[in-house]
N, CA, C, O and CB atoms as a CASP TS submission, in Angstrom:
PFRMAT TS
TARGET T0000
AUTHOR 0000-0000-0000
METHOD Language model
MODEL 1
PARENT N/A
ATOM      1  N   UNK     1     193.284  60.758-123.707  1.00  0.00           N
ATOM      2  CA  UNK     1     192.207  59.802-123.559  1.00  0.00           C
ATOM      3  C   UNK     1     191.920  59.608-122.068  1.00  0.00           C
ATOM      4  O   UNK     1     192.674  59.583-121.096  1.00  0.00           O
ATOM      5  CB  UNK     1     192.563  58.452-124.243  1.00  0.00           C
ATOM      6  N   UNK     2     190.842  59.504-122.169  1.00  0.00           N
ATOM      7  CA  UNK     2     189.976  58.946-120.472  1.00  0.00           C
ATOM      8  C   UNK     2     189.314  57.996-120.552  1.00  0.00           C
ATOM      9  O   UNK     2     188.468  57.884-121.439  1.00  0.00           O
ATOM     10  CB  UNK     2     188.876  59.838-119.730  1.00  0.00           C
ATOM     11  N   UNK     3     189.564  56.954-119.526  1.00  0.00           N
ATOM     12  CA  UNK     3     188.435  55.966-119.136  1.00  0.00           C
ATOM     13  C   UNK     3     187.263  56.752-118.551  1.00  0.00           C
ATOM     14  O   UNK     3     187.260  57.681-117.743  1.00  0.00           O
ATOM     15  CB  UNK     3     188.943  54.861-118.039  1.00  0.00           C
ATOM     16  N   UNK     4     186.054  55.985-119.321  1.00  0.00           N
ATOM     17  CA  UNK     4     184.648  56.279-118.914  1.00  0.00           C
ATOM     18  C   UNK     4     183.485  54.518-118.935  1.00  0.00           C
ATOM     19  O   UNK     4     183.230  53.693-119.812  1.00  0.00           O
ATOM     20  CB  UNK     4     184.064  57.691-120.315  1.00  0.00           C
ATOM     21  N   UNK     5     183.108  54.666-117.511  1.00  0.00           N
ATOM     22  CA  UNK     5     182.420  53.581-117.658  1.00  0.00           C
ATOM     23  C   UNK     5     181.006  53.501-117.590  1.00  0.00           C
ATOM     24  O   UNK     5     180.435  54.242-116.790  1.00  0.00           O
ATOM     25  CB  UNK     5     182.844  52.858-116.917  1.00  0.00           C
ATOM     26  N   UNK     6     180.245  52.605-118.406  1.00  0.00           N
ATOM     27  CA  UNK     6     178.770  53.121-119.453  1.00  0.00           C
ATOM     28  C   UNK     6     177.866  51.648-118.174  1.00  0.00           C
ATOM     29  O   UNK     6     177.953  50.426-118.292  1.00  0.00           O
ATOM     30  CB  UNK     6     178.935  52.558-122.278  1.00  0.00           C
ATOM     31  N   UNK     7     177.272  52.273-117.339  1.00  0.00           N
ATOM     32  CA  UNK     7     176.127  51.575-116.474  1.00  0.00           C
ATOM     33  C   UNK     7     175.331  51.641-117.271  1.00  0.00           C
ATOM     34  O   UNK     7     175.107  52.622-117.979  1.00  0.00           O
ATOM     35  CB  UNK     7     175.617  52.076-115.184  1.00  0.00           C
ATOM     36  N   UNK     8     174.480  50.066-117.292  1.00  0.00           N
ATOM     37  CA  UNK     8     173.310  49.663-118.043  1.00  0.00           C
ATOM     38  C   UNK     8     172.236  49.527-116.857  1.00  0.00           C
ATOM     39  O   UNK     8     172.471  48.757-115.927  1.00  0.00           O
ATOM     40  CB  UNK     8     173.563  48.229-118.952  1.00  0.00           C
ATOM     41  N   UNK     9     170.979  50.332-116.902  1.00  0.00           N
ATOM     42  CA  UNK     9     169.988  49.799-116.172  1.00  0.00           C
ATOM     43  C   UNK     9     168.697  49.663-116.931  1.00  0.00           C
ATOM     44  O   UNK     9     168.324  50.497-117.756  1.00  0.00           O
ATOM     45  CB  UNK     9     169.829  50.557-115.025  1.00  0.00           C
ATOM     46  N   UNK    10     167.896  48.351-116.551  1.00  0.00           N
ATOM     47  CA  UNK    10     167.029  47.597-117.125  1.00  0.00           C
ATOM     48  C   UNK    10     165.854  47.645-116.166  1.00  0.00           C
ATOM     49  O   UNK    10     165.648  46.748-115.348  1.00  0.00           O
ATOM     50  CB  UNK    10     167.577  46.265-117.429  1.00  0.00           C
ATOM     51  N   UNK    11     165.028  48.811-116.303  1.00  0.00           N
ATOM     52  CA  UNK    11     163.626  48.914-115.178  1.00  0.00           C
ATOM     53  C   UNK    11     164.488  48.972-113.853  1.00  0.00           C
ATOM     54  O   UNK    11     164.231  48.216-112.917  1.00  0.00           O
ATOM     55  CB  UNK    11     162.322  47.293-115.156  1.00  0.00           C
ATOM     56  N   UNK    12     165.656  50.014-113.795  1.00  0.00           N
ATOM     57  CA  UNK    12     166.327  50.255-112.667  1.00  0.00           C
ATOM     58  C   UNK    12     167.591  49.365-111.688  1.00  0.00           C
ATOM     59  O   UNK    12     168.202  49.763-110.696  1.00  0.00           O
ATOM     60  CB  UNK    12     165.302  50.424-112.030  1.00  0.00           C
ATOM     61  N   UNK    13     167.690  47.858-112.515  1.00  0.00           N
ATOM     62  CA  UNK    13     168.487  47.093-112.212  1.00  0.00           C
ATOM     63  C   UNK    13     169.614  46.970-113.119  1.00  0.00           C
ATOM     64  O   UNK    13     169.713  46.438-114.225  1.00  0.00           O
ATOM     65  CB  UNK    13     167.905  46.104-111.994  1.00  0.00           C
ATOM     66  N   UNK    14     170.482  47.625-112.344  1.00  0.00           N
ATOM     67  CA  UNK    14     171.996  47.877-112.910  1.00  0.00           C
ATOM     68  C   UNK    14     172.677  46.859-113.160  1.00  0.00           C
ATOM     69  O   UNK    14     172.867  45.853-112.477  1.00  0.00           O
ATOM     70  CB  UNK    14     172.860  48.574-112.100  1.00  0.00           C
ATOM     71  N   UNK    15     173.047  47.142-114.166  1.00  0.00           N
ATOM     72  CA  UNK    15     174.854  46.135-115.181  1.00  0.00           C
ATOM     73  C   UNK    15     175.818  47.088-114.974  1.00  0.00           C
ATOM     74  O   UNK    15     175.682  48.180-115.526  1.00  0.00           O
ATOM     75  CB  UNK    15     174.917  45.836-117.439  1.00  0.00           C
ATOM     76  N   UNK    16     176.876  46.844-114.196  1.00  0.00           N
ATOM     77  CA  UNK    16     177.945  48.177-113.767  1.00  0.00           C
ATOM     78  C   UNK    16     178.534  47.761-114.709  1.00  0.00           C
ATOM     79  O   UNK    16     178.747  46.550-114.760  1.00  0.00           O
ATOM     80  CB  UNK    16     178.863  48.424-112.298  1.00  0.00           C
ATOM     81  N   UNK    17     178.998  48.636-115.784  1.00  0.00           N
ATOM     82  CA  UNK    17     180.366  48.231-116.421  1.00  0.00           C
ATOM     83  C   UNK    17     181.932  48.258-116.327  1.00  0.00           C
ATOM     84  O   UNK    17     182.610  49.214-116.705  1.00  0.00           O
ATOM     85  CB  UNK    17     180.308  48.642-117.227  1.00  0.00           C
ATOM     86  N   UNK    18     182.362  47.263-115.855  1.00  0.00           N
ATOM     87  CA  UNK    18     183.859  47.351-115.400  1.00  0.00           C
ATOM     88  C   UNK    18     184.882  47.479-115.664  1.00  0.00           C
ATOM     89  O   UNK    18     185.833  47.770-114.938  1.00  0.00           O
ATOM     90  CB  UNK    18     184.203  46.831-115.058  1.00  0.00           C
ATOM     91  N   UNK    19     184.833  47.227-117.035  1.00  0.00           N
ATOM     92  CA  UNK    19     185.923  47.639-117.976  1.00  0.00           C
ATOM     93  C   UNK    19     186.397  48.995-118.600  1.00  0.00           C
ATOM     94  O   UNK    19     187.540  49.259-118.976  1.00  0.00           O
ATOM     95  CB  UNK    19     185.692  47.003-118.919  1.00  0.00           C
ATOM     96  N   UNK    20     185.275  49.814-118.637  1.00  0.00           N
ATOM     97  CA  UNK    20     185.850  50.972-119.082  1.00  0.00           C
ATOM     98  C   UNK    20     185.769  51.238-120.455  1.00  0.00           C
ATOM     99  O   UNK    20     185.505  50.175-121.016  1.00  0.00           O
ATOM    100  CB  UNK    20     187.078  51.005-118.737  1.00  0.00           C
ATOM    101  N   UNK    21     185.886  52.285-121.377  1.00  0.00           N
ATOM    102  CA  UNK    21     186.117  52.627-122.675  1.00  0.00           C
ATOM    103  C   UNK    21     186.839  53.677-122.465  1.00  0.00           C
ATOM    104  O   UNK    21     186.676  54.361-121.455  1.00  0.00           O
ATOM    105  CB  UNK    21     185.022  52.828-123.524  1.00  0.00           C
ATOM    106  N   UNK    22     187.735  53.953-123.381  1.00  0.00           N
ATOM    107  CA  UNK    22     188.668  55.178-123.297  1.00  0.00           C
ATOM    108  C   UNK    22     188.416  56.107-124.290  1.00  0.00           C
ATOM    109  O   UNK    22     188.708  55.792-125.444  1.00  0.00           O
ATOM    110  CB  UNK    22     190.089  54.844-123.398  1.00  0.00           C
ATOM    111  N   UNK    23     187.945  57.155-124.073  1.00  0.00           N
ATOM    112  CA  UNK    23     187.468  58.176-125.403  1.00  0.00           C
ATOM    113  C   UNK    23     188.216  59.394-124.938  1.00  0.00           C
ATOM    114  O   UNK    23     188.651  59.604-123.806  1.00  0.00           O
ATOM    115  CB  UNK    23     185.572  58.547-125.625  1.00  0.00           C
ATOM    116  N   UNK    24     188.302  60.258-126.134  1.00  0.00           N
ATOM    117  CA  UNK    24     189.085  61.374-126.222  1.00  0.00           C
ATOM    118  C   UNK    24     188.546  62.622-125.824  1.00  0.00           C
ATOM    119  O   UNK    24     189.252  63.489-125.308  1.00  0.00           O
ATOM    120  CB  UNK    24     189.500  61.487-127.407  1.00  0.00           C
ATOM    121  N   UNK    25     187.286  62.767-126.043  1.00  0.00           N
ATOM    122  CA  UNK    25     186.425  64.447-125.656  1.00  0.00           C
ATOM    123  C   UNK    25     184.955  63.730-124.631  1.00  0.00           C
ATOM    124  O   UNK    25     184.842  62.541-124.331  1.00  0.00           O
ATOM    125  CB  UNK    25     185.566  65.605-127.788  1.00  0.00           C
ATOM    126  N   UNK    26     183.985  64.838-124.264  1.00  0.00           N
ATOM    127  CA  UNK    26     182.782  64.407-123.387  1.00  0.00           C
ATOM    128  C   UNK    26     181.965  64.735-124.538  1.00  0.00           C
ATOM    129  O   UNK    26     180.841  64.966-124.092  1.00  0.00           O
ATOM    130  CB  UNK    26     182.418  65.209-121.831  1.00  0.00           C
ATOM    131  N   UNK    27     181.968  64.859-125.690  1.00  0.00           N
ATOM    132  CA  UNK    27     181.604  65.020-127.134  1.00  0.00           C
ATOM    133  C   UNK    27     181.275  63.161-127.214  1.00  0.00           C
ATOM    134  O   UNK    27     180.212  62.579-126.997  1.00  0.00           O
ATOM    135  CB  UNK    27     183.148  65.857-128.337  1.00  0.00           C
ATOM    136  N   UNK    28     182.578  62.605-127.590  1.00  0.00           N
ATOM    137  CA  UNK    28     182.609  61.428-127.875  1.00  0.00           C
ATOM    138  C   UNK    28     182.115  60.566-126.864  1.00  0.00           C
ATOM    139  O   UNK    28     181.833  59.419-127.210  1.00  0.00           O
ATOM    140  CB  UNK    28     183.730  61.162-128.230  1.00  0.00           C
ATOM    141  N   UNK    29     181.975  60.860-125.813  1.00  0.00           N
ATOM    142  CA  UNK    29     181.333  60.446-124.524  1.00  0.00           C
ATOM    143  C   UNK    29     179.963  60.342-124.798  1.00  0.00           C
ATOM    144  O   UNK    29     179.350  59.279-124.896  1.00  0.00           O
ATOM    145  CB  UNK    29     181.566  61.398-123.353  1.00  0.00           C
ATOM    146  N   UNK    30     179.559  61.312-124.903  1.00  0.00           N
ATOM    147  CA  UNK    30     177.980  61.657-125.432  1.00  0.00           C
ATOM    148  C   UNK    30     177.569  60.660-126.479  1.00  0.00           C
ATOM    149  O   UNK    30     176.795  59.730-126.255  1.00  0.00           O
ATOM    150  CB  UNK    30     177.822  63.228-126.166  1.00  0.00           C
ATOM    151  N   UNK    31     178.224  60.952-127.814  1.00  0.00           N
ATOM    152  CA  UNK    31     177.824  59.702-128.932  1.00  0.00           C
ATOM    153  C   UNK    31     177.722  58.265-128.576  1.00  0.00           C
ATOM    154  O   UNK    31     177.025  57.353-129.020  1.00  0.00           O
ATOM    155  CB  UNK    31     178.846  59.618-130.020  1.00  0.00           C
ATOM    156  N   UNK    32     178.706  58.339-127.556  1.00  0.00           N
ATOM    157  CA  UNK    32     178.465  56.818-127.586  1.00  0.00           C
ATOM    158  C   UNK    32     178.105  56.372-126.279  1.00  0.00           C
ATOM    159  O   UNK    32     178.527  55.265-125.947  1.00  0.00           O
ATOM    160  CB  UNK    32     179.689  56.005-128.052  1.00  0.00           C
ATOM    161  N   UNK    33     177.287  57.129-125.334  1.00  0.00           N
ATOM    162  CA  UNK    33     175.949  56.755-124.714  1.00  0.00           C
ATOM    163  C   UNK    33     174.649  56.732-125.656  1.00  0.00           C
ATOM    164  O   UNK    33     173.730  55.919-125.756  1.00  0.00           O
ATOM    165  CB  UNK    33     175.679  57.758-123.587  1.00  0.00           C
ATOM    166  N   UNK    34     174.825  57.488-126.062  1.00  0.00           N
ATOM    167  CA  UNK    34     173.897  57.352-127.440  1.00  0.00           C
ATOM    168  C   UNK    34     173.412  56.114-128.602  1.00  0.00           C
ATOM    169  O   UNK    34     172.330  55.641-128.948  1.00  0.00           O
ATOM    170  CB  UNK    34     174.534  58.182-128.226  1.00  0.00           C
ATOM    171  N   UNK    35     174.506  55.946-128.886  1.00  0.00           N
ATOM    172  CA  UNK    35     175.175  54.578-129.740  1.00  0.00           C
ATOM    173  C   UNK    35     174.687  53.778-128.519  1.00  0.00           C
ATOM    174  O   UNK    35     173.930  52.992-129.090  1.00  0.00           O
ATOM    175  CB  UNK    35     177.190  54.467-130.184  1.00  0.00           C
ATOM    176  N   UNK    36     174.641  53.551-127.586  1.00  0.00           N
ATOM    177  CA  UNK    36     174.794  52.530-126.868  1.00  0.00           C
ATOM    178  C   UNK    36     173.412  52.473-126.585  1.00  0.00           C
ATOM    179  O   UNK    36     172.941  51.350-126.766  1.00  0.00           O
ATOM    180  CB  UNK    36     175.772  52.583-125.786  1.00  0.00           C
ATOM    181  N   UNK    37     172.624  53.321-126.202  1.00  0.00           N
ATOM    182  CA  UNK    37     171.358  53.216-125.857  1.00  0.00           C
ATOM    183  C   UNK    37     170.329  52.500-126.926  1.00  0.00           C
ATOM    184  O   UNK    37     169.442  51.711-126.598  1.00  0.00           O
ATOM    185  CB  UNK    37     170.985  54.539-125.548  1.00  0.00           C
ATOM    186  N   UNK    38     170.596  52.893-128.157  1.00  0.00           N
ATOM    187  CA  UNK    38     169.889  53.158-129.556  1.00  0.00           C
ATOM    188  C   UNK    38     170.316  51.461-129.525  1.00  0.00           C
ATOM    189  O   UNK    38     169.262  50.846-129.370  1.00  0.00           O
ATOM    190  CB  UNK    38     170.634  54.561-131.000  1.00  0.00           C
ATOM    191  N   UNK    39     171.396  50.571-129.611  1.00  0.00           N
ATOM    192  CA  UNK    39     171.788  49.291-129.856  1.00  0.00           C
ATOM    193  C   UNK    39     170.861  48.511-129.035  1.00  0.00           C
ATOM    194  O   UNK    39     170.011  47.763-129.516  1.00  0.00           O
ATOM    195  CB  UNK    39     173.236  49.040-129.570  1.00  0.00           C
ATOM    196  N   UNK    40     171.052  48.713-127.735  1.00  0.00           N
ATOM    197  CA  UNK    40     170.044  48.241-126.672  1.00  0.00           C
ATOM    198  C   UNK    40     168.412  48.167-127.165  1.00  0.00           C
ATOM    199  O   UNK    40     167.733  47.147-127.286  1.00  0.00           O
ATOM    200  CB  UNK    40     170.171  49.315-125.397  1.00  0.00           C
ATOM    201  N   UNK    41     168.010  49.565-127.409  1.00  0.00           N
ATOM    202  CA  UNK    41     166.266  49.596-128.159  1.00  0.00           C
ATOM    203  C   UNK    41     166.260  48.651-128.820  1.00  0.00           C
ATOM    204  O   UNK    41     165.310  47.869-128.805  1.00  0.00           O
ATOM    205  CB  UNK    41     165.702  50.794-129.187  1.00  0.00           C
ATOM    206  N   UNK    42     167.410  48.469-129.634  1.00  0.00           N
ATOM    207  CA  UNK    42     166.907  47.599-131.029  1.00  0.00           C
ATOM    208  C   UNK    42     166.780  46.056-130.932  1.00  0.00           C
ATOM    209  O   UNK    42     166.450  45.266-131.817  1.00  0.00           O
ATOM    210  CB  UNK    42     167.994  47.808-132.262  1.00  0.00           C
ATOM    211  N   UNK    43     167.088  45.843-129.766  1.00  0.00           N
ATOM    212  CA  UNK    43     167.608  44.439-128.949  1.00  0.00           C
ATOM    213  C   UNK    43     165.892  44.044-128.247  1.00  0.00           C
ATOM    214  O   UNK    43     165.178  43.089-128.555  1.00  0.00           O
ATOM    215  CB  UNK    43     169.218  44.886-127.339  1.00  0.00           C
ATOM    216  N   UNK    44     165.646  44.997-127.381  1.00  0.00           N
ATOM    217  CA  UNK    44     164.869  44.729-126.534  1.00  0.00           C
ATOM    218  C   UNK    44     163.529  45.081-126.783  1.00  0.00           C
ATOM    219  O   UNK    44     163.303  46.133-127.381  1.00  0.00           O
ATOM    220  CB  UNK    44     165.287  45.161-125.551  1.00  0.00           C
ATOM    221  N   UNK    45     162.419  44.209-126.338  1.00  0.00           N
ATOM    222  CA  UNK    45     161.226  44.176-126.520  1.00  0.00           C
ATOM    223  C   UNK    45     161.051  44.602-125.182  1.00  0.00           C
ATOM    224  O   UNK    45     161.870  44.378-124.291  1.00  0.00           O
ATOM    225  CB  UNK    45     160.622  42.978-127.046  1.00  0.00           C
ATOM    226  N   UNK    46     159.515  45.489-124.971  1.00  0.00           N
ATOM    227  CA  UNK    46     159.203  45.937-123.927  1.00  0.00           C
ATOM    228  C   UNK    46     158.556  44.812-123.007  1.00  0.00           C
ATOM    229  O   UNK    46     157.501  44.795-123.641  1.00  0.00           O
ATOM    230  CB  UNK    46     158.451  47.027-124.205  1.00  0.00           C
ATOM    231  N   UNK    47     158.421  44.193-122.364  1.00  0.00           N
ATOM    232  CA  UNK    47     157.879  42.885-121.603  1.00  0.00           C
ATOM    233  C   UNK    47     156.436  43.392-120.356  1.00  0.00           C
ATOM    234  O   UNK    47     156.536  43.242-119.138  1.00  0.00           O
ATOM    235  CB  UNK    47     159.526  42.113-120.585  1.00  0.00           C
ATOM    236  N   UNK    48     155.758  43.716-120.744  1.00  0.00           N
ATOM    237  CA  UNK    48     154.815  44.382-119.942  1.00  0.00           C
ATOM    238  C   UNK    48     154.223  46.008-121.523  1.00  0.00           C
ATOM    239  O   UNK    48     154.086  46.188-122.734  1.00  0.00           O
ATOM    240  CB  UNK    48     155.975  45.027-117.967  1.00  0.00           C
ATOM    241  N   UNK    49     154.108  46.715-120.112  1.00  0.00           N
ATOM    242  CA  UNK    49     153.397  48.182-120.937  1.00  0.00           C
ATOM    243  C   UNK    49     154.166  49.264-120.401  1.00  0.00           C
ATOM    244  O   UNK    49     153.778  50.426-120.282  1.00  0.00           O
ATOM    245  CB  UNK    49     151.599  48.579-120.590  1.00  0.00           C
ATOM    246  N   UNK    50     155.701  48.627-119.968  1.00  0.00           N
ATOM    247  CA  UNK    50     156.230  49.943-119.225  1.00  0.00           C
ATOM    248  C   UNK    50     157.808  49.426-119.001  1.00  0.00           C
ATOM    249  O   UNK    50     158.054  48.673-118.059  1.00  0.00           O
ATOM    250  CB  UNK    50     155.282  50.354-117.554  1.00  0.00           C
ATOM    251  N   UNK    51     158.927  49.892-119.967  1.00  0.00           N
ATOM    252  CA  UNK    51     160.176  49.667-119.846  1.00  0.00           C
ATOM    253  C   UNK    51     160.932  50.804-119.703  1.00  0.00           C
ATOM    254  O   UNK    51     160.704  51.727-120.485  1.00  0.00           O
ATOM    255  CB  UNK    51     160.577  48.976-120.781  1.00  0.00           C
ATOM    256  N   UNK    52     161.884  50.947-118.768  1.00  0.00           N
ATOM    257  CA  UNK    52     163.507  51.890-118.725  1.00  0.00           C
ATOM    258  C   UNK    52     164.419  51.536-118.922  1.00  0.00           C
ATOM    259  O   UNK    52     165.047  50.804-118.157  1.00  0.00           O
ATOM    260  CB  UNK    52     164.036  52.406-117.757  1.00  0.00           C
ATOM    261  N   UNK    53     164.767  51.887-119.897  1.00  0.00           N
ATOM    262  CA  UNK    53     166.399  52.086-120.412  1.00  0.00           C
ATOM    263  C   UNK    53     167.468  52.406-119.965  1.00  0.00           C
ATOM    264  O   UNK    53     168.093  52.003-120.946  1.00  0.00           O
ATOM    265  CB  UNK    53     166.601  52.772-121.128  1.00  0.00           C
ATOM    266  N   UNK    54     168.455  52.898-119.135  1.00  0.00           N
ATOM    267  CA  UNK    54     169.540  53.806-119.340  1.00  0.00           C
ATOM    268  C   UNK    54     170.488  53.565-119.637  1.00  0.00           C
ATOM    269  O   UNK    54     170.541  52.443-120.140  1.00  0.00           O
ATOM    270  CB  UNK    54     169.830  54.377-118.643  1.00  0.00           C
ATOM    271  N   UNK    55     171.735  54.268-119.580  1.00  0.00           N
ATOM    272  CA  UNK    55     173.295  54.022-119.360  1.00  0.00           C
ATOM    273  C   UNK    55     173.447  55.400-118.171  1.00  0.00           C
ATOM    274  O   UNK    55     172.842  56.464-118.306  1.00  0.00           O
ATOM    275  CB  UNK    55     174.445  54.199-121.153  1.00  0.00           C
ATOM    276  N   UNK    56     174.054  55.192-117.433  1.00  0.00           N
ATOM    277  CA  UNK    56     174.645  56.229-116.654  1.00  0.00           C
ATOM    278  C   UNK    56     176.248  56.151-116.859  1.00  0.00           C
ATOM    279  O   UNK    56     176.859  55.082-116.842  1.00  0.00           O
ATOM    280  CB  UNK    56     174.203  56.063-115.106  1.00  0.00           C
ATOM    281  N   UNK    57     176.739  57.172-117.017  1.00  0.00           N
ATOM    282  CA  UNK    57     178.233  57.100-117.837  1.00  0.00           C
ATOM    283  C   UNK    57     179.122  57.843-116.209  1.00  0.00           C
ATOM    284  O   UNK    57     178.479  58.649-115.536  1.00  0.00           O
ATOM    285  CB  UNK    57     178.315  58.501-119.867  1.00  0.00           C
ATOM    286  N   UNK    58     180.424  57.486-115.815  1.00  0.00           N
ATOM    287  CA  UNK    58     180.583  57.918-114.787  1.00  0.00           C
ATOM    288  C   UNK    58     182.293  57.424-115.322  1.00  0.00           C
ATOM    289  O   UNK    58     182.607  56.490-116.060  1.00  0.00           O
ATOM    290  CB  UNK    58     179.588  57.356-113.438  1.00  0.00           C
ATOM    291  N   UNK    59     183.234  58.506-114.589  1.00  0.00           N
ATOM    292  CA  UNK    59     184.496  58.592-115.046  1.00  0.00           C
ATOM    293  C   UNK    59     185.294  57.934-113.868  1.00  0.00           C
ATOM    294  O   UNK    59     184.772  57.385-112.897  1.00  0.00           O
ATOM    295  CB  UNK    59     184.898  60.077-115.418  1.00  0.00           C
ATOM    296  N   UNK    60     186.903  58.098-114.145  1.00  0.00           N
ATOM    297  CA  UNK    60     187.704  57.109-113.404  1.00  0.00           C
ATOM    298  C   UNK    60     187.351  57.590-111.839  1.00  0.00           C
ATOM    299  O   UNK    60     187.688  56.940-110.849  1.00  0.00           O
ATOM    300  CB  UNK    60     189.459  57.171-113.850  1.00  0.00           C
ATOM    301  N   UNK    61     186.819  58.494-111.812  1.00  0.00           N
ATOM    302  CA  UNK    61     186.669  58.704-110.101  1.00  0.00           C
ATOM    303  C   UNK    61     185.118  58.148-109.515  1.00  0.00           C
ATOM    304  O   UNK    61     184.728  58.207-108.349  1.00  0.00           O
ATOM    305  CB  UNK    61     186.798  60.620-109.683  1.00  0.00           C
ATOM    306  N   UNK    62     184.486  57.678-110.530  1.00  0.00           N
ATOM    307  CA  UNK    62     183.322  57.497-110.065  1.00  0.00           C
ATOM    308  C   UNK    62     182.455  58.378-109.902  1.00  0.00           C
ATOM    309  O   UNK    62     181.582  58.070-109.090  1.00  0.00           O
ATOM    310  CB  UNK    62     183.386  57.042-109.200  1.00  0.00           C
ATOM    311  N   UNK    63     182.324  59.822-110.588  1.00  0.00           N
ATOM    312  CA  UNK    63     181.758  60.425-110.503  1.00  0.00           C
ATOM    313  C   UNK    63     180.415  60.244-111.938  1.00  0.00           C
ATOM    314  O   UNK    63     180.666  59.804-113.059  1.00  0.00           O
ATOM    315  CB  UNK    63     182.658  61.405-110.211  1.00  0.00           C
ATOM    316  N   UNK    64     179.546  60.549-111.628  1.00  0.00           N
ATOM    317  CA  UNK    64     178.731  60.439-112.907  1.00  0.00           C
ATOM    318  C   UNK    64     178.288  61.699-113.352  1.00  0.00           C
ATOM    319  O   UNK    64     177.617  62.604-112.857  1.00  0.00           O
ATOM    320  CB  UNK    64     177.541  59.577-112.766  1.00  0.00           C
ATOM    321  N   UNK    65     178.837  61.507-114.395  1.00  0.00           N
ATOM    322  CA  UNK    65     178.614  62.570-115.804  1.00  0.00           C
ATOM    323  C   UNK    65     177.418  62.638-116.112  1.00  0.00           C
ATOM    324  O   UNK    65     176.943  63.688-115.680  1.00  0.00           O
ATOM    325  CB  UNK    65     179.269  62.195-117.171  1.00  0.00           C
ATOM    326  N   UNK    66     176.540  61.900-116.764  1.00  0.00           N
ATOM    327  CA  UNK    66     175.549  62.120-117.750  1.00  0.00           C
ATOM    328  C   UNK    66     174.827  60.437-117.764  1.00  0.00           C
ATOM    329  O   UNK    66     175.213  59.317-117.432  1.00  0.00           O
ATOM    330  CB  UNK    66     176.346  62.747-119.367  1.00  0.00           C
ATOM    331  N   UNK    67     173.427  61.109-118.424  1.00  0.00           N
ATOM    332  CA  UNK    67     172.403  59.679-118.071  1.00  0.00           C
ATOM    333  C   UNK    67     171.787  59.425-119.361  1.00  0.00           C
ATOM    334  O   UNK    67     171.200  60.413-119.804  1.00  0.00           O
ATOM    335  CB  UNK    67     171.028  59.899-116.811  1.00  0.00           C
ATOM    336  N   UNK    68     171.766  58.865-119.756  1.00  0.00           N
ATOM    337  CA  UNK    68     171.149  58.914-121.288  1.00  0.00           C
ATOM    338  C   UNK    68     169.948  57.860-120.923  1.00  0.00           C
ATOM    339  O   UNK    68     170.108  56.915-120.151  1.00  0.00           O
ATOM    340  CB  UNK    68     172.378  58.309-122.769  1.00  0.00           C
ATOM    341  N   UNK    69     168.797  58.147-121.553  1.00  0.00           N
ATOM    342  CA  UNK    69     167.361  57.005-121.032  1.00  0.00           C
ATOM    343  C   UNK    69     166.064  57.016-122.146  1.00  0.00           C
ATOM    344  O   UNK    69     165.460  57.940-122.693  1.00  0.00           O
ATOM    345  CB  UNK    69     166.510  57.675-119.261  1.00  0.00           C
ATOM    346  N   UNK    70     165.970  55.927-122.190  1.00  0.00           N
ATOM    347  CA  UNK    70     164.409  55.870-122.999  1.00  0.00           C
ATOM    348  C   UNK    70     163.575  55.089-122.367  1.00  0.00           C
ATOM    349  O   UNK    70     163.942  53.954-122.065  1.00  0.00           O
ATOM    350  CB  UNK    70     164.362  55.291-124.483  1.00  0.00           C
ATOM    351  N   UNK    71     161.967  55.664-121.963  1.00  0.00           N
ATOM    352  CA  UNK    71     161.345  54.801-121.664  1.00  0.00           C
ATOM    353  C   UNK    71     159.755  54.512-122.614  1.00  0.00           C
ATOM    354  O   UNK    71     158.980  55.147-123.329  1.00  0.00           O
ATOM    355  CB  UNK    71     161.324  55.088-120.287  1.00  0.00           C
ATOM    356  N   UNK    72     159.895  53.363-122.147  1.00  0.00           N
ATOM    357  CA  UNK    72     158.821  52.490-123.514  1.00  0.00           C
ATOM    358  C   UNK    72     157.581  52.775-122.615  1.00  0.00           C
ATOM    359  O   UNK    72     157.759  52.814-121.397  1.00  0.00           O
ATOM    360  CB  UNK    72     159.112  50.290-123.968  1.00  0.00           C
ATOM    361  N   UNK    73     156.521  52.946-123.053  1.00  0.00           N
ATOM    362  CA  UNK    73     155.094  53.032-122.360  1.00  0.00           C
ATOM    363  C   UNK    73     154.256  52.757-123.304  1.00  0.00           C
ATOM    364  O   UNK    73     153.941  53.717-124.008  1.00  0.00           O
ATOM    365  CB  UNK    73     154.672  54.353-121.725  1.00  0.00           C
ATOM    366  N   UNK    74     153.559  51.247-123.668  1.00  0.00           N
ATOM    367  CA  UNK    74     152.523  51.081-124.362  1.00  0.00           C
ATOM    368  C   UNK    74     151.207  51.258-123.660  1.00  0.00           C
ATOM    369  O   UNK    74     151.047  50.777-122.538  1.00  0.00           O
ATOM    370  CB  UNK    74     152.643  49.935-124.900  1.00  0.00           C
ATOM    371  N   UNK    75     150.174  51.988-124.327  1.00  0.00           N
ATOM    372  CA  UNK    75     149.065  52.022-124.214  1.00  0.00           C
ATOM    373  C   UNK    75     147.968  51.568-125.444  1.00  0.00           C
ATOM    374  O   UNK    75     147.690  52.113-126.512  1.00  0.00           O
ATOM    375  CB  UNK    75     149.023  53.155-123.801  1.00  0.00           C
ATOM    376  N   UNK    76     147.400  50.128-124.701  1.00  0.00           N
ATOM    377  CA  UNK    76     146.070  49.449-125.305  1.00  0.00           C
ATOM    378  C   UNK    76     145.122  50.016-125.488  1.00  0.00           C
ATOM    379  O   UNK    76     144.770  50.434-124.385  1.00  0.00           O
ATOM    380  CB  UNK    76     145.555  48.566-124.736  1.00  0.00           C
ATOM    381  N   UNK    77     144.177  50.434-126.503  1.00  0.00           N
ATOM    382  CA  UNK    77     142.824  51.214-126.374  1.00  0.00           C
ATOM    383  C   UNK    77     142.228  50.252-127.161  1.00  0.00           C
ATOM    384  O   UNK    77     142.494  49.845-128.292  1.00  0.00           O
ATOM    385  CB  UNK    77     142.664  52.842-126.904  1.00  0.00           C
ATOM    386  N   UNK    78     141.067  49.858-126.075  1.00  0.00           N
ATOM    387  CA  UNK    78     140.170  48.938-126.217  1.00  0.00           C
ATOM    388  C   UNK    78     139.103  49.323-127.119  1.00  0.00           C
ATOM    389  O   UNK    78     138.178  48.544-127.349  1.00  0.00           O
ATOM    390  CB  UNK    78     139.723  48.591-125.037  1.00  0.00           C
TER
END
């Protein structure tokens, strides 16, 4: 097992996560940036016509692995 820690950014303003999760493969790493992103969507309303999502996932050295992101873009047609 490895600690991996899952950064939340909200229109680019980061939630560092400090605690860590300990997962077994970069498989399971993957799912659950995934899992994590998908929980977040379901939470959040877009507040304007233009939201970013991410997690940036980064291991005990601080290196970052992988970025997982959705961004919301509503368009009004008048």
């Amino acid at each position: 097992m490895a600690l991996y820690f899952f950064d939340f950014l909200d229109n680019g303003v980061a939630q560092p996560d400090e605690v860590g999760t300990d997962l077994s493969s970069f498989d399971a790493v993957k799912r659950e940036a995934i899992s994590a992103l998908v929980d977040v969507i379901k939470e959040v309303l877009p507040d304007g016509s233009h939201r970013e999502l991410s997690f940036k996932v980064r291991d005990e050295k601080g290196r970052q692995l992988l970025q997982v992101a959705m961004t919301f873009h509503i368009q009004i047609d008048s």
